[in-house]
VOROGU-538144 format. One line per field, with one value per atom (N, C-alpha, C): residue number from 1; residue in three letters; atom name; x negated, y negated, z. Coordinates in steps of 0.02 Angstrom, whole numbers. Atoms other than C-alpha are relative to their C-alpha. Example, Ala and Ser with C-alpha at 12.3 -4.5 7.8 and 13.67 -1.06 7.14 Angstrom:
// VOROGU-538144
n [1/1/1/2/2/2]
res [ALA/ALA/ALA/SER/SER/SER]
atom [N/CA/C/N/CA/C]
c1 [-45/-615/-45/42/-684/39]
c2 [59/225/-60/59/53/-55]
c3 [0/390/0/-3/357/37]
//
This chain:
// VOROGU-538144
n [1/1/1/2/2/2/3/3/3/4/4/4/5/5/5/6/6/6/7/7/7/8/8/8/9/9/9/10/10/10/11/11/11/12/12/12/13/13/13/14/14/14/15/15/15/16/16/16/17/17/17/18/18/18/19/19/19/20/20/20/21/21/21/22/22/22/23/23/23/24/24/24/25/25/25/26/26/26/27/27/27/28/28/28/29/29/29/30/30/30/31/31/31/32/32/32/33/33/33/34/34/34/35/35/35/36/36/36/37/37/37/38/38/38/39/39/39/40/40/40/41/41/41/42/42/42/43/43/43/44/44/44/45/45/45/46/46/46/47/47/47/48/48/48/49/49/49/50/50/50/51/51/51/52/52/52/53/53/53/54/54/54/55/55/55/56/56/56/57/57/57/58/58/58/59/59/59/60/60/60/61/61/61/62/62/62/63/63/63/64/64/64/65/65/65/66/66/66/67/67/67/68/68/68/69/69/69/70/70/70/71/71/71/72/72/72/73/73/73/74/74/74/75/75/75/76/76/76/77/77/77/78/78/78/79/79/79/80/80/80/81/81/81/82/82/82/83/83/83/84/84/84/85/85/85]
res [UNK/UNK/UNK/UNK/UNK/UNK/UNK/UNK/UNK/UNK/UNK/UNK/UNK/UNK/UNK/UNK/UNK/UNK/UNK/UNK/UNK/UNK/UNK/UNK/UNK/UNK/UNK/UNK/UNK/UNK/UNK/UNK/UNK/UNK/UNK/UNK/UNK/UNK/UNK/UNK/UNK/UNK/UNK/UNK/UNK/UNK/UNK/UNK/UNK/UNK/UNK/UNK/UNK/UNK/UNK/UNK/UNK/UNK/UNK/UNK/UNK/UNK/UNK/UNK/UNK/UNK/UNK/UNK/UNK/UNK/UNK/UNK/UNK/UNK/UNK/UNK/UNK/UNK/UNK/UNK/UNK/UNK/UNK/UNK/UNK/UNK/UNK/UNK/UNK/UNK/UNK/UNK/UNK/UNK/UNK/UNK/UNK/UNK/UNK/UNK/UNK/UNK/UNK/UNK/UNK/UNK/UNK/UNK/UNK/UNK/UNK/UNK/UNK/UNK/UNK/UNK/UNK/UNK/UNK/UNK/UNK/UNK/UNK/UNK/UNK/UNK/UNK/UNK/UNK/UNK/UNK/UNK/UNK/UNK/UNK/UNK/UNK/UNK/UNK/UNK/UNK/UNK/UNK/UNK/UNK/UNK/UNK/UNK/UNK/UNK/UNK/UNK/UNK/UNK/UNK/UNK/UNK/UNK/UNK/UNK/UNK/UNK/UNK/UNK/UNK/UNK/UNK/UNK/UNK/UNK/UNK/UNK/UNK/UNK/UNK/UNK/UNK/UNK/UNK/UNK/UNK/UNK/UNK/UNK/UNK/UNK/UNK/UNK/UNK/UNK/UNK/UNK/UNK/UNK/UNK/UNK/UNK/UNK/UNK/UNK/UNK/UNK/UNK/UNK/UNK/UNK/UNK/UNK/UNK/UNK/UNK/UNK/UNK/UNK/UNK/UNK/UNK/UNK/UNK/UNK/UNK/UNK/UNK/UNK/UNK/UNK/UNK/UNK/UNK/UNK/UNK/UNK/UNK/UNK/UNK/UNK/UNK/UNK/UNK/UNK/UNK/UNK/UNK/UNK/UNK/UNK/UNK/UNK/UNK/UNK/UNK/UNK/UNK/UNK/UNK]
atom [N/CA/C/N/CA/C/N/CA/C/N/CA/C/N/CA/C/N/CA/C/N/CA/C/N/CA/C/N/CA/C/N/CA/C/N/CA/C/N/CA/C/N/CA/C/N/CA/C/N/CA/C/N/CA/C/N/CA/C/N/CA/C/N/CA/C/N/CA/C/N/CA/C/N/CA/C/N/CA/C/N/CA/C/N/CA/C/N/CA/C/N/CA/C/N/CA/C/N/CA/C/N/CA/C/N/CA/C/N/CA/C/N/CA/C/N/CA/C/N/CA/C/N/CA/C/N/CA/C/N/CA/C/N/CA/C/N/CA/C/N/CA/C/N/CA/C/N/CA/C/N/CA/C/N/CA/C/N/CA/C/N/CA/C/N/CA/C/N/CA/C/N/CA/C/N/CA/C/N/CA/C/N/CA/C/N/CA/C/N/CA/C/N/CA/C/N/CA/C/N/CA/C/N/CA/C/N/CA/C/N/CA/C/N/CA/C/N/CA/C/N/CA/C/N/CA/C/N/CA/C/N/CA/C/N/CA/C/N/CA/C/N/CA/C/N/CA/C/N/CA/C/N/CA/C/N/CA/C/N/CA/C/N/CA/C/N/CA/C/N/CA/C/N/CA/C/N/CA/C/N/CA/C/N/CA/C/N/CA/C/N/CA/C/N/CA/C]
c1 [-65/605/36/-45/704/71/-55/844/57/-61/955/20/-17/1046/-38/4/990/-101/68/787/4/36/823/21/-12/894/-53/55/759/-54/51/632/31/-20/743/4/15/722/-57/89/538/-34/18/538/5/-42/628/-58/52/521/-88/53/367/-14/-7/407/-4/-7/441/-76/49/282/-74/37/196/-13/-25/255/-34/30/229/-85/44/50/-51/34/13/-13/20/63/-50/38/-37/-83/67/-185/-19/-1/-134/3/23/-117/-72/75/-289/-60/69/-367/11/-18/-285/-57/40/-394/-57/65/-539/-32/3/-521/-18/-20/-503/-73/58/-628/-5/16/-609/54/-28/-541/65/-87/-375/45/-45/-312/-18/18/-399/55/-58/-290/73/-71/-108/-7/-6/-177/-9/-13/-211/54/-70/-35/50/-38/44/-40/46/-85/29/-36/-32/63/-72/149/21/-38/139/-34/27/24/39/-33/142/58/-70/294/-24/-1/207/-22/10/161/72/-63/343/37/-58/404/-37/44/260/-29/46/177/-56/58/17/-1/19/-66/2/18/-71/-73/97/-248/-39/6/-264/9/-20/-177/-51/49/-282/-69/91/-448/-13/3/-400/5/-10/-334/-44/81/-507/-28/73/-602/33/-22/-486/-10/12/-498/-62/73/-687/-40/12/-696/28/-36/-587/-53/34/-688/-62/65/-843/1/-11/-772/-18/25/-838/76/-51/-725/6]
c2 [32/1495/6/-13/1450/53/-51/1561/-18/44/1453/-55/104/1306/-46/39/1219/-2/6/1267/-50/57/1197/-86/75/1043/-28/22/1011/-7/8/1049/-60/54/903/-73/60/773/8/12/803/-15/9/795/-96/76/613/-31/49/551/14/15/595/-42/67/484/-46/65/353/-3/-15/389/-40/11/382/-100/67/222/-63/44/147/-24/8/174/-33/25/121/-78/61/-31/-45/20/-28/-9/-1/-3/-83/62/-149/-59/87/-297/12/3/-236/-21/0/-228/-85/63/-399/-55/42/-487/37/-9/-383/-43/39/-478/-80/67/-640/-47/26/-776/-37/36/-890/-15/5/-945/-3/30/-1009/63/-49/-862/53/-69/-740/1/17/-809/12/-40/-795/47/-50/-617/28/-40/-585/6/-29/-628/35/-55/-518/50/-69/-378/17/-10/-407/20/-9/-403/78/-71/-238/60/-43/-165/22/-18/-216/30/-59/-118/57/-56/12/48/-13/38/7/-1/13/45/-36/135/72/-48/250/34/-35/282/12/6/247/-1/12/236/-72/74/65/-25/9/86/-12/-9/128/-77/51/-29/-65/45/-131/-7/-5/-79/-39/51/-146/-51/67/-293/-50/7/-311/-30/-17/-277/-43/64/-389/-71/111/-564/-5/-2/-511/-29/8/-518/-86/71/-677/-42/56/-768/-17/4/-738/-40/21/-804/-77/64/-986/-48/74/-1164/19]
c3 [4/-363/67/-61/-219/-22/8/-180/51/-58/-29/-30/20/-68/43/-33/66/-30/26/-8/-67/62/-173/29/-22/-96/28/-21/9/-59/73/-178/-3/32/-256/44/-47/-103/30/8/-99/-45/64/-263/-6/7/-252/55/-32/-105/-15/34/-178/-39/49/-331/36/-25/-224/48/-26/-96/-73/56/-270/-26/3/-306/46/-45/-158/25/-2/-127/-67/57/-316/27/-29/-234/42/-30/-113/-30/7/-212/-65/30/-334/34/-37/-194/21/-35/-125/-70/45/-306/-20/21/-337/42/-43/-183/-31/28/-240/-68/54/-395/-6/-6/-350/-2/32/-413/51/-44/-276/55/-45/-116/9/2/-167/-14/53/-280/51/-44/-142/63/-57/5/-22/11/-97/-5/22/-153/83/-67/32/30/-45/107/-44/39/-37/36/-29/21/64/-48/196/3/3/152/-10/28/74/50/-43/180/65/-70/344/-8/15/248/-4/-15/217/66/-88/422/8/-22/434/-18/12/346/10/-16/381/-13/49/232/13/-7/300/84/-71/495/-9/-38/560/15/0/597/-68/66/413/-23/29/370/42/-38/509/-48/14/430/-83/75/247/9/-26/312/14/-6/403/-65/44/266/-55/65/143/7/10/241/26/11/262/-57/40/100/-39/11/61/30/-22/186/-11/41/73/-43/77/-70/12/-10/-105/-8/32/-155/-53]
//
């Protein structure tokens, strides 16, 4: 148990950006599974610039590396540009 004010404060706003941290990366793992999904070209391309979208906030806010976010990115319109008509 903390025993400073200023310790439990810090517990309760780690507590709070974790949730949110939490949150955020669910996201990230739902636009990526969304293009993984995708039956064909058309529905793969809107699910990619959502993917992109969330991917380039979360670089921005610095949930993730940039490199990190490069390499899905990669590896998502890799995959898109497999997909048939």
């Amino acid at each position: 148990m903390q025993r400073h004010k200023s310790a439990k404060k810090a517990a309760r706003k780690s507590k709070k950006a974790n949730a949110v941290n939490n949150e955020l990366r669910s996201r990230i793992k739902t636009a990526v599974r969304h293009v993984l999904e995708a039956k064909d070209k058309k529905t793969g391309v809107q699910a990619l610039h959502r993917a992109y979208s969330v991917l380039d906030k979360s670089v921005k806010i610095k949930l993730i590396h940039p490199n990190n976010a490069a390499n899905k990115k990669a590896r998502l319109s890799k995959f898109v540009n497999q997909l048939s008509k």
